[in-house]
C-alpha positions as CSV (number, residue, x, y, z in Angstrom):
1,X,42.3,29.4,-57.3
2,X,45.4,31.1,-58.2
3,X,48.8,29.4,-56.2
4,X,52.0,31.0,-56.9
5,X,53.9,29.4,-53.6
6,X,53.5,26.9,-51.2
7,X,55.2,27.4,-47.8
8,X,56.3,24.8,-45.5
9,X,56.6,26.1,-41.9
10,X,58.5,24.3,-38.9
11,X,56.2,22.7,-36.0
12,X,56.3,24.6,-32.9
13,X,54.2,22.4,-30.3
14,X,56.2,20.8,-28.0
15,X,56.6,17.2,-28.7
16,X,55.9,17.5,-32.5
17,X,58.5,15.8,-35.1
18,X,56.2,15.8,-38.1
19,X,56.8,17.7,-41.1
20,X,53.7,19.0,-43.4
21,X,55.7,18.3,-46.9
22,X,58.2,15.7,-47.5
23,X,61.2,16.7,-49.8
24,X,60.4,13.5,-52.0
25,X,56.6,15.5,-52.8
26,X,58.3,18.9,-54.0
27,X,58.9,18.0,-56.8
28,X,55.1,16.9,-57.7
29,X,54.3,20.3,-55.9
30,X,56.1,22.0,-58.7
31,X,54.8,20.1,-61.6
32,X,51.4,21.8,-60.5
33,X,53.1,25.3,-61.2
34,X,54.0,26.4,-57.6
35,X,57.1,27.3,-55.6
36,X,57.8,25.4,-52.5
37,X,59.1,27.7,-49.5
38,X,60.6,25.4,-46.7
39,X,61.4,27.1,-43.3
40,X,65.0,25.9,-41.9
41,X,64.8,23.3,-40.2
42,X,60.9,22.6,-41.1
43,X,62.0,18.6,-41.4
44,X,65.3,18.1,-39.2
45,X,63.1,16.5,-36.3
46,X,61.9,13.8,-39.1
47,X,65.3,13.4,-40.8
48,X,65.1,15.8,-43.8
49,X,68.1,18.4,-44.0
50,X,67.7,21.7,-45.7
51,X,70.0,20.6,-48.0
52,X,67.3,17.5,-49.0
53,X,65.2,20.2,-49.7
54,X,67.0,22.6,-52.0
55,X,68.1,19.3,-53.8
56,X,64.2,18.7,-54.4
57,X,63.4,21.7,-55.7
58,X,62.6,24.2,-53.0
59,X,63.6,27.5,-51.9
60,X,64.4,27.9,-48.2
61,X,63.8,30.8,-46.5
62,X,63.4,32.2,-43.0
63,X,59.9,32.3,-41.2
64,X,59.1,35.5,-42.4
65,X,59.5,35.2,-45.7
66,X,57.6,32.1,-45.7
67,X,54.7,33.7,-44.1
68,X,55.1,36.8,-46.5
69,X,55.4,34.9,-50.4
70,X,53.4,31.9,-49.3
71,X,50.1,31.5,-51.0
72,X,49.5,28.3,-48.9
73,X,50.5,27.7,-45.8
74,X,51.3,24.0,-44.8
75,X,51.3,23.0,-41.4
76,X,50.8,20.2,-39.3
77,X,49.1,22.3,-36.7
78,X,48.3,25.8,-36.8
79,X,51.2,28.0,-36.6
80,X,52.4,30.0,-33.7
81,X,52.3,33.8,-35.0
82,X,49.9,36.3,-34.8
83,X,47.4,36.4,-37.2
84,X,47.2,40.3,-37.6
85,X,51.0,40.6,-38.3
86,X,52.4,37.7,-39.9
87,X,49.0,36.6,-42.1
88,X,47.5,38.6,-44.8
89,X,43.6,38.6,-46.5
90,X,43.0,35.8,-49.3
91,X,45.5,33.4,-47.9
92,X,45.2,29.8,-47.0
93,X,46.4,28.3,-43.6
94,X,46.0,24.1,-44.0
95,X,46.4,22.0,-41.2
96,X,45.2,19.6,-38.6
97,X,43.3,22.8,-37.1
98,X,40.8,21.3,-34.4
99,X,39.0,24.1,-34.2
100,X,37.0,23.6,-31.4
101,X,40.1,24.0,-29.1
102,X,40.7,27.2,-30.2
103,X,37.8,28.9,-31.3
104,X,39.1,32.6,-30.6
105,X,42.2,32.1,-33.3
106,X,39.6,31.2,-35.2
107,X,37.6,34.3,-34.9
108,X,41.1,36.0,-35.4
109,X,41.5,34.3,-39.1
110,X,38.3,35.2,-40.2
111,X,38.7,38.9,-38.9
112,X,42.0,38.7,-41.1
113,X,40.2,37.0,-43.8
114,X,42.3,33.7,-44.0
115,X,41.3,31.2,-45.3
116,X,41.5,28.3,-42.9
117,X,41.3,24.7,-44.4
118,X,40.7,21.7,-41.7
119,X,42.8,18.5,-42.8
120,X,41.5,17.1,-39.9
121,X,37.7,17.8,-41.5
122,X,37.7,15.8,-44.7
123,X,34.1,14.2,-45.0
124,X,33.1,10.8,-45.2
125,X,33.3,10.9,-49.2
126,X,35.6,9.2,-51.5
127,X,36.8,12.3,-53.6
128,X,37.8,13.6,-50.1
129,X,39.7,10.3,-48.9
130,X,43.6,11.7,-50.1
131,X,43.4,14.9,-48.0
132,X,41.8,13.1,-45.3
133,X,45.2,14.0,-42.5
134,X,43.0,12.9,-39.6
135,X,42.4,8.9,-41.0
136,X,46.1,9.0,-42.1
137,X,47.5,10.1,-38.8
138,X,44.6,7.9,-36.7
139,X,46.4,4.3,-38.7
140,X,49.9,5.3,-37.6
141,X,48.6,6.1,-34.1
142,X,46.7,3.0,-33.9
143,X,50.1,1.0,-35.1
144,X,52.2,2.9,-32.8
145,X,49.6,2.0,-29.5
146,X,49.8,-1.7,-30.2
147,X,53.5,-1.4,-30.4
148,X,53.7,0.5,-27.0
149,X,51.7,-1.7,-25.0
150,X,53.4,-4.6,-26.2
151,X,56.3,-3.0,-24.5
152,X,54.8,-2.6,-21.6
153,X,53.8,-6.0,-20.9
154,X,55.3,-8.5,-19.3
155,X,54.6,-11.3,-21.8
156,X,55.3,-11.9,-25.9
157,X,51.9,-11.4,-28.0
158,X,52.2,-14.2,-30.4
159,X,51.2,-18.3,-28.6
160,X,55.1,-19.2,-27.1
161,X,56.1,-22.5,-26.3
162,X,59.3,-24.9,-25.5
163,X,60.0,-28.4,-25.3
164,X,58.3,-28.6,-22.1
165,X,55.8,-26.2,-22.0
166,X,53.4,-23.9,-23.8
167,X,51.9,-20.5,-23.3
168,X,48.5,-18.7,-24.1
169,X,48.7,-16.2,-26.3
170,X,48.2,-12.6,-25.2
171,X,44.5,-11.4,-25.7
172,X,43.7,-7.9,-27.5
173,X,40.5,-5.8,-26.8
174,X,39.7,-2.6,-29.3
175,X,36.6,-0.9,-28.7
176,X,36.3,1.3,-31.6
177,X,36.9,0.4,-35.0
178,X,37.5,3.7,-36.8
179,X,40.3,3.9,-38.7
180,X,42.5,3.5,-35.5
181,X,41.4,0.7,-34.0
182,X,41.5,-0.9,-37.6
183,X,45.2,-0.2,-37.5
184,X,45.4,-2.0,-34.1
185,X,43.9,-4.6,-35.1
186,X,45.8,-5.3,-38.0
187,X,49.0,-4.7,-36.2
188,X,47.9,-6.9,-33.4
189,X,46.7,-9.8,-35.1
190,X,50.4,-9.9,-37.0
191,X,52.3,-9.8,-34.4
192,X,50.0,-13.1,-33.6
193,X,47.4,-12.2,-31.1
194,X,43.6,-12.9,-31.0
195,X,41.7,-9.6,-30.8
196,X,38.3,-8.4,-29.5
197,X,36.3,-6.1,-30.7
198,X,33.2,-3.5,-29.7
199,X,31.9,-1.9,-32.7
200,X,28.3,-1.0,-32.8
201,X,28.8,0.5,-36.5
202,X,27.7,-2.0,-39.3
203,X,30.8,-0.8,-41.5
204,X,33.2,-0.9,-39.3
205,X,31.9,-4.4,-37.9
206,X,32.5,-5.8,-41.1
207,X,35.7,-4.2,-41.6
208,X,37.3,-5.6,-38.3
209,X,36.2,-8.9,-39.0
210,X,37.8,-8.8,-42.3
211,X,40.7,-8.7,-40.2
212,X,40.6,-11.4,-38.3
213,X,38.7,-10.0,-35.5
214,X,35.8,-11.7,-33.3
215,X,33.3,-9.0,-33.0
216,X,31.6,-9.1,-29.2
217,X,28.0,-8.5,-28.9
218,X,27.0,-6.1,-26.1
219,X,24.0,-7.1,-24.0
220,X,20.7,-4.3,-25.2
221,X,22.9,-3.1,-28.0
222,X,22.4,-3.4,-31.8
223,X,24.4,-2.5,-34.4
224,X,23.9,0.8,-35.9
225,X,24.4,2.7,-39.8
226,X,26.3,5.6,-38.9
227,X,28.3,7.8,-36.4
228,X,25.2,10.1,-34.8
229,X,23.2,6.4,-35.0
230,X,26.8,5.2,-32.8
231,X,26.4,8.9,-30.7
232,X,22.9,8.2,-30.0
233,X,23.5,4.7,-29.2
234,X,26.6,5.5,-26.6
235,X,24.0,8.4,-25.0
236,X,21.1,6.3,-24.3
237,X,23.3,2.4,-22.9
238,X,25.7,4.2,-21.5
239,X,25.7,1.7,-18.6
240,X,25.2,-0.9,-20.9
241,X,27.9,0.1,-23.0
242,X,30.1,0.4,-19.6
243,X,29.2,-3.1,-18.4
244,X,29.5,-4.9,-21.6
245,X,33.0,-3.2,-21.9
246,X,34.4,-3.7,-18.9
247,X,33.5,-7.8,-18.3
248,X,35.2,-7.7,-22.3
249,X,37.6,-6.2,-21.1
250,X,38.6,-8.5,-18.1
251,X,39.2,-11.3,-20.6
252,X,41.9,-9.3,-22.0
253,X,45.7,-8.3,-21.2
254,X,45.8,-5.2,-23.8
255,X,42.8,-2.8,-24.0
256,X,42.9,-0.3,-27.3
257,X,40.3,1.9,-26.7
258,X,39.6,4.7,-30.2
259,X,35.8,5.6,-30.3
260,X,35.8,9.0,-30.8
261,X,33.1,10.9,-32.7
262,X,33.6,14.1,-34.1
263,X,32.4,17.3,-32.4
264,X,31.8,15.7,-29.1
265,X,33.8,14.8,-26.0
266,X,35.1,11.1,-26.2
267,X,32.7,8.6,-24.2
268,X,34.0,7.8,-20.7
269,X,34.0,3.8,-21.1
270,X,36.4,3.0,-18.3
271,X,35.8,4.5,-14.6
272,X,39.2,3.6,-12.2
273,X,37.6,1.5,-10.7
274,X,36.5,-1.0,-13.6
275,X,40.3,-0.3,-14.3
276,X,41.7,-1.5,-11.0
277,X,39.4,-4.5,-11.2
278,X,41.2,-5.5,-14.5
279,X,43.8,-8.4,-14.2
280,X,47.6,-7.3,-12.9
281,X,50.1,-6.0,-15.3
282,X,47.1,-5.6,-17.9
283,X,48.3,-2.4,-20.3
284,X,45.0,-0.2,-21.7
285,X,46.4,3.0,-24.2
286,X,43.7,5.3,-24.6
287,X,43.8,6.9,-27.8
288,X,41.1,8.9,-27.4
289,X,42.8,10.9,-24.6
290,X,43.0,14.8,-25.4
291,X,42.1,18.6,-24.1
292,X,38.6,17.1,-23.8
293,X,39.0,13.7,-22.3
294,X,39.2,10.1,-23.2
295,X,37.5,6.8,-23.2
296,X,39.4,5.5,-20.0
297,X,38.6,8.2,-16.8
298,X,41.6,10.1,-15.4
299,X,43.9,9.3,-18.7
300,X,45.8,12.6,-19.6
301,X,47.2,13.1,-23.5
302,X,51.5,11.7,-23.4
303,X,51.1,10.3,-19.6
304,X,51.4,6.6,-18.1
305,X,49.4,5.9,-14.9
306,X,49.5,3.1,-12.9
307,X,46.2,1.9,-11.5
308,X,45.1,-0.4,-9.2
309,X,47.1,-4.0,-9.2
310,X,50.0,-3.0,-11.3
311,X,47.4,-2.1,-14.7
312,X,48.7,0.3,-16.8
313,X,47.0,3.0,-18.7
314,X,48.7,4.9,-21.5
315,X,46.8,8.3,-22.3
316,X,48.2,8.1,-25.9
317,X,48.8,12.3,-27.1
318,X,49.7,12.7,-30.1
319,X,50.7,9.2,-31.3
320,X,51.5,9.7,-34.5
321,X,54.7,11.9,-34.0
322,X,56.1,8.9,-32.3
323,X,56.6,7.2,-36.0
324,X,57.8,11.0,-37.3
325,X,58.7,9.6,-40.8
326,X,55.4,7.7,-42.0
327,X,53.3,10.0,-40.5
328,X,55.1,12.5,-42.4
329,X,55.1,11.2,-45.9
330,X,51.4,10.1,-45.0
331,X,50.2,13.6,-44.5
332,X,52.5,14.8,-46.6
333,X,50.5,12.8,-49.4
334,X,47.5,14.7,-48.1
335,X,48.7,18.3,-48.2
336,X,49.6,17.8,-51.6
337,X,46.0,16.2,-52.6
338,X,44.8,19.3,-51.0
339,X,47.1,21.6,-53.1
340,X,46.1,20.2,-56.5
341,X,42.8,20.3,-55.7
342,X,42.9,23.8,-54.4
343,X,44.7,24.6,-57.8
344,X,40.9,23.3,-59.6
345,X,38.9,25.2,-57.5
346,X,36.8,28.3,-57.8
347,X,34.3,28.4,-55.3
348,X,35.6,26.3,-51.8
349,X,32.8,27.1,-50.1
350,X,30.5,25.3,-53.0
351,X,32.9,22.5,-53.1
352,X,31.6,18.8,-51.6
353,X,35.1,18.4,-50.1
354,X,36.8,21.5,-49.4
355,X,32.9,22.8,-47.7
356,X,32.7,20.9,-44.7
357,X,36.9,21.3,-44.7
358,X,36.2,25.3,-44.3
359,X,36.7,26.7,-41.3
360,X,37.2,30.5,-42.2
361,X,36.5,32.1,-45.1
362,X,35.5,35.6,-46.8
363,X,35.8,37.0,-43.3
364,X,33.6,34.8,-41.9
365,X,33.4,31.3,-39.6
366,X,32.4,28.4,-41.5
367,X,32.8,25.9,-39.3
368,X,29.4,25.4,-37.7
369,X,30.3,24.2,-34.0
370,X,32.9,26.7,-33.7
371,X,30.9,29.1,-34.7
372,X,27.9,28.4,-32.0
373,X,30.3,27.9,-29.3
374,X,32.1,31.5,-30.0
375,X,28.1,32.8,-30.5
376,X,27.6,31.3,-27.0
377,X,30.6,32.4,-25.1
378,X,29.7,36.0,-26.3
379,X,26.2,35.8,-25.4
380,X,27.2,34.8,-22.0
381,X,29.6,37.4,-21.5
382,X,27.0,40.1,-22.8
383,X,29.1,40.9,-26.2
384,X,27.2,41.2,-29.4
């Protein structure tokens, strides 16, 4: 594929502080023979002036001229503007798309014909692992949500004592070792508390306990190879799962919860009740919690609840933006992965990274759950 210029747009979603390209990357941007094309103000939120910018390398430009000269877009979600008037046939939009959540500006791209490139889709393969956004962004999350509940509670992780006295240490839960709850783990066991941990997936398992972590066996439930073995698993012991949880749980004073599996709602592990039940002034950050749910019931994306007894439960959002400047250079490392390999590309669609990335293409959706959730919204409205 032919790139000419590489546009950088400003984030638009409330909250957002991430920028898709970091000035300290343009120049490795231009080494591959492209222009970088920064809108103002695309990394103020982050720390990066315009001037930071030009003094890499790059040209900046207003919105629309962005849009216009761009031969790749770079976002860190999708942009804001209307696809019929602001993007043009052949051109790439990458980003964190989540398609699912908006599968009519999905059908808009392909009328278009952009090309629409998930960062969010990378597959479980190694030559896909730098433009994997969604594993980079998960690790600063799962930093960020030990960080947050160990400002919410009352006592210091790590075993405190004095002269006269000593304390117990503060005891961590994660249920779901992806790369998340990896990160939590990590961060909680330096900062010097024991963790728990449900993982039914064999990687994973072995993973965590690299860590440091004591893996907890759940009553009926065996370990398992894979993510539909870990779908079909949560499905069929979902009580199970629930029980084995929650008394793991109780043990605890900080509850991480991360299993999410792609292309379906997040498994409700925590009813309100089993929350109230939980000891006082316990924190549990859900960061799983999005437009379609979380692992704890009731949690909602960037809000704190209090439940029962004083236990607090943090529906976690968008994490990541919360640590603006790693994220950004992490994803930023991503986008540029995704550039040079776009530049080495002839066919994306025959590609074993950029294929299962595709969500438009030639005019068409290629992402397969969109596309049978847009078949079945018009079949139950009656459209062809």
């Amino acid at each position: 594929m032919t790139i000419t210029a590489v546009g950088v747009l400003r984030e638009t979603t409330p909250g957002e502080r991430r920028v898709a390209l970091v000035p300290e990357l343009v120049p490795a941007v231009g080494r591959l023979g492209m222009r970088v094309l920064v809108e103002p103000g695309a990394g103020a939120l982050v720390g990066y002036h315009d001037a930071d910018y030009r003094a890499a390398g790059a040209t900046v430009v207003g919105r629309t001229e962005v849009l216009r000269h761009a031969d790749v877009l770079l976002g860190v979600h999708p942009p804001n503007v209307d696809p019929v008037r602001a993007l043009r046939p052949g051109q790439v939009l990458a980003a964190m798309l989540r398609p699912l959540r908006i599968p009519y500006l999905v059908r808009q791209w392909a009328d278009r014909g952009v090309t629409a490139i998930g960062l969010d889709l990378a597959p479980d393969l190694p030559a896909a692992y730098p433009l994997d956004a969604e594993a980079s962004q998960a690790r600063v999350a799962g930093y960020r949500a030990v960080l947050v509940a160990a400002g919410r509670l009352s006592r210091c992780l790590p075993p405190w004592g004095t002269a006269d006295g000593f304390f117990d240490p503060v005891r961590v839960l994660v249920v779901g070792a992806g790369h998340a709850g990896l990160q939590a783990i990590d961060t909680a066991r330096r900062l010097g508390a024991p963790v728990d941990v449900v993982e039914p997936r064999q990687r994973e398992r072995v993973a965590a306990a690299a860590l440091g972590a004591h893996l907890v066996d759940l009553p009926e439930l065996r370990p398992v190879v894979d993510d539909r073995a870990q779908l079909e698993a949560v499905d069929s012991k979902r009580p199970a799962w629930a029980a084995g949880v929650a008394e793991a749980a109780a043990r605890c004073d900080i509850v991480v919860t991360a299993l999410v599996m792609p292309g379906v709602r997040p498994p409700v592990l925590f009813r309100t009740v089993t929350v109230a039940r939980l000891r006082p002034g316990s924190v549990l950050v859900d960061l799983a919690s999005g437009p379609e749910g979380g692992n704890i019931e009731g949690s909602l994306p960037d809000t704190t609840t209090l439940v029962g007894d004083g236990v607090t439960v943090i529906g976690a959002g968008e994490f990541a933006a919360q640590v603006p400047e790693t994220a950004s250079h992490a994803y930023a490392h991503n986008a540029l992965a995704l550039v040079d390999r776009l530049s080495h590309t002839r066919s994306l669609a025959g590609d074993p990274v950029f294929g299962p990335m595709l969500v438009t293409d030639r005019g068409a959706v290629r992402h397969g759950p969109t596309g049978l959730l847009l078949a079945e919204v018009l079949a139950a409205a009656g459209l062809p």
